[in-house]
C-alpha positions in Angstrom: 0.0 0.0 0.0 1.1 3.3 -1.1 2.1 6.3 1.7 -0.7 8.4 -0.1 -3.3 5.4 -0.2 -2.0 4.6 3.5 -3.1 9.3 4.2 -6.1 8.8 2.5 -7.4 5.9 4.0 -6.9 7.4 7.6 -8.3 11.0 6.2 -11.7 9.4 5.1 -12.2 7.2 8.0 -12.3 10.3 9.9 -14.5 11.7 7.4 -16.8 8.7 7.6 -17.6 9.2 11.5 -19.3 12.8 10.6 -21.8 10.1 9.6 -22.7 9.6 12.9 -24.0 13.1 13.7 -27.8 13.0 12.0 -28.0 9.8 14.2 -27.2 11.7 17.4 -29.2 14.5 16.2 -32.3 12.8 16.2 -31.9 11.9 19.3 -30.3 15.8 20.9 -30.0 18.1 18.3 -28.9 21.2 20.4 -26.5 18.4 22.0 -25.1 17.6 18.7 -24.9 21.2 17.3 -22.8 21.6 20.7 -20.7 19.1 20.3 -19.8 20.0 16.7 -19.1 23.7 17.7 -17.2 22.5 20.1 -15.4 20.4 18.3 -14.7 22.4 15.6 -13.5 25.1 18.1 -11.1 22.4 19.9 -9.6 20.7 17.2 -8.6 24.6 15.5 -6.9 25.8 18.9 -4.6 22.0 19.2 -3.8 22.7 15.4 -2.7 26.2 16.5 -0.6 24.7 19.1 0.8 22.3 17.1 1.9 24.9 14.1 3.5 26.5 17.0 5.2 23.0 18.5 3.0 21.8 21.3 2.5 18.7 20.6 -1.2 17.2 21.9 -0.2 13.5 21.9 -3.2 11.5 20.2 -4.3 14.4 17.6 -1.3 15.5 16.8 -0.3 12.1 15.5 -3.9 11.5 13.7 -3.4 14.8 12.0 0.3 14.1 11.0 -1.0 10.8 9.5 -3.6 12.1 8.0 -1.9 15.3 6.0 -1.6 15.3 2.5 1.3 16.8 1.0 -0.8 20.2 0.4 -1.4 20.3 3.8 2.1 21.9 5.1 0.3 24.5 7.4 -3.4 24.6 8.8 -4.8 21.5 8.5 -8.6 22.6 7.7 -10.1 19.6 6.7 -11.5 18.6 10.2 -12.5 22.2 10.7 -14.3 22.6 7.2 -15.9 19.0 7.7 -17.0 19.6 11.2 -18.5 23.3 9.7 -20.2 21.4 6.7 -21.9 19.4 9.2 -23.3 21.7 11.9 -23.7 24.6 9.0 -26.5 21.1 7.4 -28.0 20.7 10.9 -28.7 24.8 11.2 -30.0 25.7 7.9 -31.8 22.4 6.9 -34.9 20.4 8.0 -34.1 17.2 9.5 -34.0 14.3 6.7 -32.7 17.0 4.4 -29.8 18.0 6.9 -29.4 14.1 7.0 -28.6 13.5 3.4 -26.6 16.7 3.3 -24.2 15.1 5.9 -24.3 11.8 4.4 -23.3 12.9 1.3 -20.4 14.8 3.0 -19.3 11.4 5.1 -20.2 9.0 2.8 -20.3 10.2 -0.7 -17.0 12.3 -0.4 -15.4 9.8 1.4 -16.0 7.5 -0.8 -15.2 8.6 -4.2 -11.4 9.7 -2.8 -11.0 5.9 -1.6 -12.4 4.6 -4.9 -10.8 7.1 -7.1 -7.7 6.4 -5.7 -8.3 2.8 -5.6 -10.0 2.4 -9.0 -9.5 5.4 -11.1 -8.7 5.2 -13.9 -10.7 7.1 -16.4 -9.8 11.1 -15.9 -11.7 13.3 -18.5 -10.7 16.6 -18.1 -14.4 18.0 -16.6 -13.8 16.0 -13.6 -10.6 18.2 -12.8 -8.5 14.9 -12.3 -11.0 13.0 -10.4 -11.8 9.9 -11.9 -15.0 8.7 -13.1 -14.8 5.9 -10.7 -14.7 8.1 -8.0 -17.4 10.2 -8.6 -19.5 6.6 -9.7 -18.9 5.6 -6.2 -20.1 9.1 -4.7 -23.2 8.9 -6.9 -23.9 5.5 -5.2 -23.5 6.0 -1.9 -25.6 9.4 -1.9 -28.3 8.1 -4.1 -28.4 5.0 -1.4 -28.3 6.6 2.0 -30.6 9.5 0.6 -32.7 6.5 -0.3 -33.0 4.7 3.2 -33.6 8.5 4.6 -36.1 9.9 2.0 -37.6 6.7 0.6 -38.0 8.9 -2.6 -36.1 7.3 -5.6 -36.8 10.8 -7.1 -35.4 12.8 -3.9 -32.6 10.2 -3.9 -31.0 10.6 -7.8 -31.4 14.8 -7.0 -29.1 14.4 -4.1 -26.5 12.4 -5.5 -26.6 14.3 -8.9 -26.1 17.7 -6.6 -23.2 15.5 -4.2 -21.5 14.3 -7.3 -21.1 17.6 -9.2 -20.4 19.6 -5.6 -17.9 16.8 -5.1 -16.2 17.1 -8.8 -15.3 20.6 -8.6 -11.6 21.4 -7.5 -12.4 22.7 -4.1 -9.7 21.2 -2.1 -10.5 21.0 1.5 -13.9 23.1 0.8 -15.8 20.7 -0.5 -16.9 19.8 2.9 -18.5 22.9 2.9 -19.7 22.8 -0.1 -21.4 19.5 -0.7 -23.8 19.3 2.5 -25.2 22.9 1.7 -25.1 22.7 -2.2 -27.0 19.0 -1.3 -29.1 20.5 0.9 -29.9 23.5 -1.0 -31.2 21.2 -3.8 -33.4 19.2 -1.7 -34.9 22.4 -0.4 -35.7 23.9 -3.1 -37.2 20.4 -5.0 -39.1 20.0 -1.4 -40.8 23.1 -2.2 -42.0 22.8 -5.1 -42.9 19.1 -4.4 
């Protein structure tokens, strides 16, 4: 296994457990919103310290495993994700905010894995992302947007929003960016359903 392969497989597992949030929303939601905020405040002060050599034992190893080669200052992935999520929870309805954060965990997470993995085909539209990759994000989105939604319709709009948010050559801001343009999408087709 490759040292990239080895980064990115460590990166999207900690992408994958932004997952869990809708789950512990439905149960708190101003718990959950809390612990996001909070988390997203935490983890930015220890990545502070550690740009300044404090070294927080367990995170400061997860984030040194976990940096890509672009990442040689602020790690913001973890800060964007966390922000993606709690920005879903705030602006969207519940099953929409769901799909929006599923699409973020699982969708985003994993077209990098299978990209990486599988990819092969790279048209130049994709802005070297592979059609593999963005095959697997269409699938997981369509499928967890299905067991929240139950609306095939509902389901291929979601992952046709995830898929383009998540082709764009955003970097680390595509956690931002797929939850709210997913969620956007499903709002607007919600209201005129």
């Amino acid at each position: 296994m490759t040292p990239v392969l080895k980064t990115e497989i460590i990166r999207k597992s900690l992408h994958v457990l932004i997952g869990f949030s809708p789950l512990l929303a439905s149960i708190d939601r101003p718990l959950t919103i809390a612990l996001l905020t909070f988390g997203v405040a935490f983890y930015a002060v220890m990545e502070i310290l550690r740009l300044n050599g404090v070294r927080i034992p367990l995170l400061s190893l997860i984030t040194e495993k976990a940096m890509r080669e672009r990442d040689r200052g602020f790690v913001k992935g973890p800060v964007t994700l966390g922000i993606g999520a709690l920005a879903s929870l705030l602006l969207f309805s519940p099953p929409i905010a769901h799909i929006a954060i599923y699409a973020l965990a699982f969708g985003d997470g994993l077209s990098s894995l299978v990209g990486r993995l599988f990819g092969r085909l790279r048209p130049h539209f994709l802005s070297e992302k592979s059609v593999e990759g963005s095959s697997a994000c269409f699938a997981a989105v369509f499928l967890a947007a299905l067991l929240v939604s139950r609306s095939v319709w509902m389901s291929l709009l979601a992952a046709a929003a995830a898929t383009i948010a998540e082709a764009l050559p955003l970097k680390d801001w595509d956690n931002l960016v797929i939850p709210l343009v997913t969620g956007a999408v499903l709002s607007l087709y919600s209201f005129y359903v």
